[in-house]
C-alpha positions in Angstrom: -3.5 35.0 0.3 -2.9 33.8 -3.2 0.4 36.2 -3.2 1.5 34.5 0.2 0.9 30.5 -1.0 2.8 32.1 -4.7 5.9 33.1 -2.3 6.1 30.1 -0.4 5.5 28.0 -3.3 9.0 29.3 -4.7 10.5 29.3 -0.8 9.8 25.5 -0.9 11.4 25.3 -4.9 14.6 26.5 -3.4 15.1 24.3 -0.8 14.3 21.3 -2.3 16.2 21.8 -5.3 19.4 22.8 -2.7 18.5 19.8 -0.3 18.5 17.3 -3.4 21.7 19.2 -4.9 23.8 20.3 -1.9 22.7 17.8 0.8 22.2 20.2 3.4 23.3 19.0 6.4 20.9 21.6 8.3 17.8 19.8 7.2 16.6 17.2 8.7 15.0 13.9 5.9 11.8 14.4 7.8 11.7 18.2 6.8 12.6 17.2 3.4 10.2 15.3 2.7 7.9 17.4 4.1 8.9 20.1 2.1 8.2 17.8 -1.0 5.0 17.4 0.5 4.3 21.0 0.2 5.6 21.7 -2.7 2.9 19.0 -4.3 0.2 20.2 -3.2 0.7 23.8 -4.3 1.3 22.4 -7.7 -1.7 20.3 -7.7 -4.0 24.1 -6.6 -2.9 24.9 -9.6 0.5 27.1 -8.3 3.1 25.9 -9.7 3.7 26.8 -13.3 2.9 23.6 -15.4 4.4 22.8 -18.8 2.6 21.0 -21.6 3.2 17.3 -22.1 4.7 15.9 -25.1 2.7 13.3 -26.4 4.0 9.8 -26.3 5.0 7.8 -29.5 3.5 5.0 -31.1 7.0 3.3 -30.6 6.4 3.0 -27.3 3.4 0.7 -27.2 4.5 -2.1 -25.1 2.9 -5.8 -25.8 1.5 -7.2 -22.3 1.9 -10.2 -21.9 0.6 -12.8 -18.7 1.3 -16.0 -19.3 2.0 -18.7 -16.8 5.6 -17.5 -16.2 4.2 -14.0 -15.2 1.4 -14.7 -13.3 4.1 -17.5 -11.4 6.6 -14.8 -10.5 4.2 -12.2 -9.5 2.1 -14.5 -7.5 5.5 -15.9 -5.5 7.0 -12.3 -5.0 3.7 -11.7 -2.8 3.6 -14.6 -1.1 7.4 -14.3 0.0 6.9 -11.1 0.7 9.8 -9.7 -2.0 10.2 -6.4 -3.6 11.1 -6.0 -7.8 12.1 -3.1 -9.3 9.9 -3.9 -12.5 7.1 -3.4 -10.4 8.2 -0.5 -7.7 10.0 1.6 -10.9 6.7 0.9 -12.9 9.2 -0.7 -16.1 7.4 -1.1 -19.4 9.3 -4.2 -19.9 7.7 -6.7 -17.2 6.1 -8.6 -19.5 9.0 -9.5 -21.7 11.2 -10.0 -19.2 8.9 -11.9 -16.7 7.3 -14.1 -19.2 9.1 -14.4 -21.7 13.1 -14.1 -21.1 12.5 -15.8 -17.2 14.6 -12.6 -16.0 13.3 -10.5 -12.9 14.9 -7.6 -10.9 14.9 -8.0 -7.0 14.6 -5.0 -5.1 16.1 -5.5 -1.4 16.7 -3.4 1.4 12.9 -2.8 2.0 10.5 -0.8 -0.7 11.1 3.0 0.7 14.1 4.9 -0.8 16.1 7.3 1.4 16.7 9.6 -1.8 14.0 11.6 -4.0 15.1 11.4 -7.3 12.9 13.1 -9.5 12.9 10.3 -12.0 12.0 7.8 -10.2 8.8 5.8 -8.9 10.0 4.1 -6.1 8.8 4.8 -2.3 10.8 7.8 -1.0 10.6 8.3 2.9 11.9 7.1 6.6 12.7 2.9 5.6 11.9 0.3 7.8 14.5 -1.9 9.7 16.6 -4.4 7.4 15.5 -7.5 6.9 18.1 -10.0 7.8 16.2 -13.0 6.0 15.6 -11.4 3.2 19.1 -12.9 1.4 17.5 -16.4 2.0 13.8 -15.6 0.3 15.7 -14.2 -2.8 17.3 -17.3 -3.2 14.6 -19.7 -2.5 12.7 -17.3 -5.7 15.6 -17.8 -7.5 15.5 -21.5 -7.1 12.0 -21.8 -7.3 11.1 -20.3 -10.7 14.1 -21.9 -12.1 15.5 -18.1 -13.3 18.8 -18.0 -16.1 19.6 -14.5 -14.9 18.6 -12.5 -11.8 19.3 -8.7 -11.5 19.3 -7.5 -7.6 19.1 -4.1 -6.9 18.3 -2.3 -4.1 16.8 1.2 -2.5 19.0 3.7 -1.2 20.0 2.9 2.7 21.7 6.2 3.6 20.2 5.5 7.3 22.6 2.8 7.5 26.6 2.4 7.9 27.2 0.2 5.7 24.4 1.2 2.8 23.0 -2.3 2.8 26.3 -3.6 1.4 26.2 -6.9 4.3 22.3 -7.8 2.9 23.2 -7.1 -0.9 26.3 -9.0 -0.8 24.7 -12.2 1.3 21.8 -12.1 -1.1 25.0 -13.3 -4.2 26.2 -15.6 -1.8 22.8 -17.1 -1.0 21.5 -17.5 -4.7 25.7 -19.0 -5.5 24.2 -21.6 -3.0 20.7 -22.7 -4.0 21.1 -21.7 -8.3 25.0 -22.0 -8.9 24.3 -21.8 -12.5 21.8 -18.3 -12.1 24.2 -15.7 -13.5 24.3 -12.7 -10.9 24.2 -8.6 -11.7 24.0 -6.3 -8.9 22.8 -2.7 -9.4 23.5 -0.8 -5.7 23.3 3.2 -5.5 26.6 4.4 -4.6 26.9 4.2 -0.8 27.4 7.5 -0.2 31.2 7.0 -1.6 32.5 4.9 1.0 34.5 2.2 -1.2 34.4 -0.4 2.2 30.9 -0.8 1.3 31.7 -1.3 -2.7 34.5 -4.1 -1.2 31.8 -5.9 0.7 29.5 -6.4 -2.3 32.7 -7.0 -4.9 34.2 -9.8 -2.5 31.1 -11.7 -2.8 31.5 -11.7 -6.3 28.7 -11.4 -9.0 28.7 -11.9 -12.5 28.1 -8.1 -13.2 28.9 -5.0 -11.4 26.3 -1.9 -12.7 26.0 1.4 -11.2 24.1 4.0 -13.0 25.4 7.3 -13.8 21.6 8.2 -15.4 22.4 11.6 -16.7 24.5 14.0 -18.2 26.8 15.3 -16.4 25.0 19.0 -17.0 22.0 17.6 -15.0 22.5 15.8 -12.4 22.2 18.0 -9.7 18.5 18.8 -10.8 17.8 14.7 -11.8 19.9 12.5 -9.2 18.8 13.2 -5.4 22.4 13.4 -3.5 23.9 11.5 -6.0 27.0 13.1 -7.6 28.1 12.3 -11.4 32.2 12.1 -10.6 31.6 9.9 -7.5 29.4 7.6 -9.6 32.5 7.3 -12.1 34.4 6.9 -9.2 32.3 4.0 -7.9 32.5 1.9 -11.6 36.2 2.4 -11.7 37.0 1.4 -7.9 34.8 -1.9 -8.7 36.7 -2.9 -11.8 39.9 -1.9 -10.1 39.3 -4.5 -7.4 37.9 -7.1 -8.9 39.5 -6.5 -12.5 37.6 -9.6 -14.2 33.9 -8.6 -13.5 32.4 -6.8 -16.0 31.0 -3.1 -15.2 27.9 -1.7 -16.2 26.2 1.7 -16.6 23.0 3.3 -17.9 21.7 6.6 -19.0 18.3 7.9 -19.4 17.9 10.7 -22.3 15.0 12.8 -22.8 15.8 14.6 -20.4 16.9 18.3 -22.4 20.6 17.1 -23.1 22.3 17.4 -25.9 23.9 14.9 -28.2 27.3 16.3 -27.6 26.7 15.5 -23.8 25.3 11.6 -24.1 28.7 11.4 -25.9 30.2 12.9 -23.1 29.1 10.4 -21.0 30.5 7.3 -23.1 33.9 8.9 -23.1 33.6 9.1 -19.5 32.7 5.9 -18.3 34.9 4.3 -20.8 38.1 6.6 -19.1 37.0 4.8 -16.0 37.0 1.2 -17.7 33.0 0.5 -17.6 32.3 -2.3 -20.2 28.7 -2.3 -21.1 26.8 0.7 -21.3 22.6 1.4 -21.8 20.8 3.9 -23.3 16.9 4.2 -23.2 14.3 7.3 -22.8 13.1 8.8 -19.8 9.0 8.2 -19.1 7.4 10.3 -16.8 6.7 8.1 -13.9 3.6 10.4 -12.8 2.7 14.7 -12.8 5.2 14.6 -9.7 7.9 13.6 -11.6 10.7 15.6 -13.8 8.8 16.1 -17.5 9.8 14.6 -20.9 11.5 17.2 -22.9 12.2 15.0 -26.0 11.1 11.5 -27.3 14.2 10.0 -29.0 13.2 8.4 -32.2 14.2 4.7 -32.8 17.0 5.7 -35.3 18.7 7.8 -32.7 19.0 5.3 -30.5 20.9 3.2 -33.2 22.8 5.4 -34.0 23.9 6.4 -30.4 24.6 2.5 -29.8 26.6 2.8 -33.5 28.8 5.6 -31.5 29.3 3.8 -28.2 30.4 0.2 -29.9 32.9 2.1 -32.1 34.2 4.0 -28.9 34.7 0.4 -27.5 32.0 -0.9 -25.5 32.2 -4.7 -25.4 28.2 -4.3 -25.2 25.8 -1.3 -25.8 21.7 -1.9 -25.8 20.3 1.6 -26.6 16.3 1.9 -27.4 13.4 3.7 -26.4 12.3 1.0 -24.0 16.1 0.2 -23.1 16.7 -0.2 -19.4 19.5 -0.6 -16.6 19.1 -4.7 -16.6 17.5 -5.1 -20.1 18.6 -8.3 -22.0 20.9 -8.4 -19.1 21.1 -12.3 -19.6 22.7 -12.3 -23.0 25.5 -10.0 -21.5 26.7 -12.2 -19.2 26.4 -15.7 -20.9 30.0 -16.3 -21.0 30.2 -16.1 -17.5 27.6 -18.6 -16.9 29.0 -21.1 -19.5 32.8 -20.3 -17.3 31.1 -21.3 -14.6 29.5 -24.6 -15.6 32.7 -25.6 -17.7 34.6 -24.9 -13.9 31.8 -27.3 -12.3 
């Protein structure tokens, strides 16, 4: 018995890693997830071979914080029925950036992701239908809690034709209308290549354009579910190419089991496709489902990596162990918002 569970348990290894790598076209997203089903529940008997956890830092104690700002936005996301990254993707910086900075990261396009990356805590499943006033409830937030900076992202839609590019790019529009002096970033997956999609979003024209390329090249197929590291360069440089004054963005986890050699890498290859600001932070295991840590970067590393990127010629690099996608994402776009007012 225990030889037969052993066998499948490696059966269901294979697929998933080719489904996630390959995208199969001969399995079904139902099957898949309930492969990954399978495949968790083995490991939790006690089947699939477990490595030992690295211990975290004392670097990374975070400082909670719930003032009136945080208990505001939290208690308004619920009652408008609204989705935010910080929460879904678990982020250790909610509390500075909802109480203190008055920054928060929307989530749209429902809370269950069509992919399964293995870094990430958000829902991963069949999604619900889209939510045509969602645009509208953003913006009313937005307005409401009187936010400097709002960061909308959204969950993977490869169920629909355009991948959510209609709903992501009304949601700019809506908040243009109701907070025209809110400086806009937009952080979509990459819609499955098709650069209509990209146009749709670009056209409506946010402050920011960021896409994350999240790992080395050398593992991505094993980290990013579907996702593919030359089409994600291809997405940041198709972005900048039509709409050449928005600034581009990308972000990398490390931590991972890359090498140094291969986080530079990276910066030489976004900058080749002309991304301005880049982001460097470490990889936390979300939960015992998710890929392990294989290295804790210690606080000089990161400044020397952002020392690296800012010679190669980033206009902007934020690298620390707590560092992520939309951190201090309102400094980086301030001369956007003082363009704007001074146009007004």
């Amino acid at each position: 018995m225990l030889k037969c569970l052993e066998k499948r348990l490696s059966l269901v290894r294979k697929i998933i890693f080719f489904a996630e790598t390959k995208v199969s076209a001969s399995i079904e997203i139902s099957e898949f997830f309930a492969l990954r089903k399978t495949y968790w529940i083995l490991e939790m008997m006690g089947l699939a071979k477990k490595d030992e956890h690295l211990r975290k830092p004392d670097w990374l104690k975070i400082k909670l914080n719930t003032n009136e700002n945080y208990t505001g936005l939290k208690k308004l996301m619920r009652e408008n029925n609204l989705h935010t990254v910080c929460e879904e993707a678990k982020c250790p910086n909610i509390h500075e950036c909802w109480a203190v900075r008055r920054t928060a990261t929307f989530m749209i396009l429902g809370s269950v992701c069509t992919r399964a990356c293995r870094f990430c805590a958000v829902k991963t499943g069949l999604p619900t239908e889209l939510d045509l006033q969602e645009p509208e409830r953003v913006a009313d937030s937005v307005s409401i809690m009187n936010l400097k900076h709002a960061v909308i992202t959204a969950v993977a839609r490869d169920d629909q034709k355009d991948g959510g590019a209609g709903v992501f790019a009304e949601t700019v529009r809506a908040i243009r209308r109701k907070s025209p002096f809110t400086t806009i970033e937009v952080l979509p997956s990459d819609m499955g290549g098709n650069y209509d999609n990209l146009k749709t979003l670009m056209d409506a024209r946010p402050d920011i354009l960021n896409h994350n390329i999240e790992t080395v090249r050398r593992l991505t197929p094993r980290v990013r579910a579907r996702a593919k590291y030359d089409r994600s360069l291809e997405f940041l440089r198709r972005a900048k190419e039509m709409q050449p004054d928005i600034p581009t963005k990308s972000s990398i986890m490390i931590g991972l089991g890359e090498t140094k050699e291969e986080i530079i890498e990276v910066m030489d290859d976004l900058l080749a496709n002309n991304v301005d600001i880049m982001a460097i932070g470490q990889y936390l295991q979300p939960s015992k489902k998710h890929l392990k840590v294989q290295k804790y970067y210690h606080p000089d590393e990161f400044a020397e990596l952002k020392e690296i990127a800012m010679q190669k010629g980033f206009s902007h690099c934020e690298a620390g162990p707590l560092v992520r996608s939309s951190y201090h994402a309102d400094e980086q776009v301030n001369e956007a918002s003082k363009k704007r007012q001074a146009q007004a």
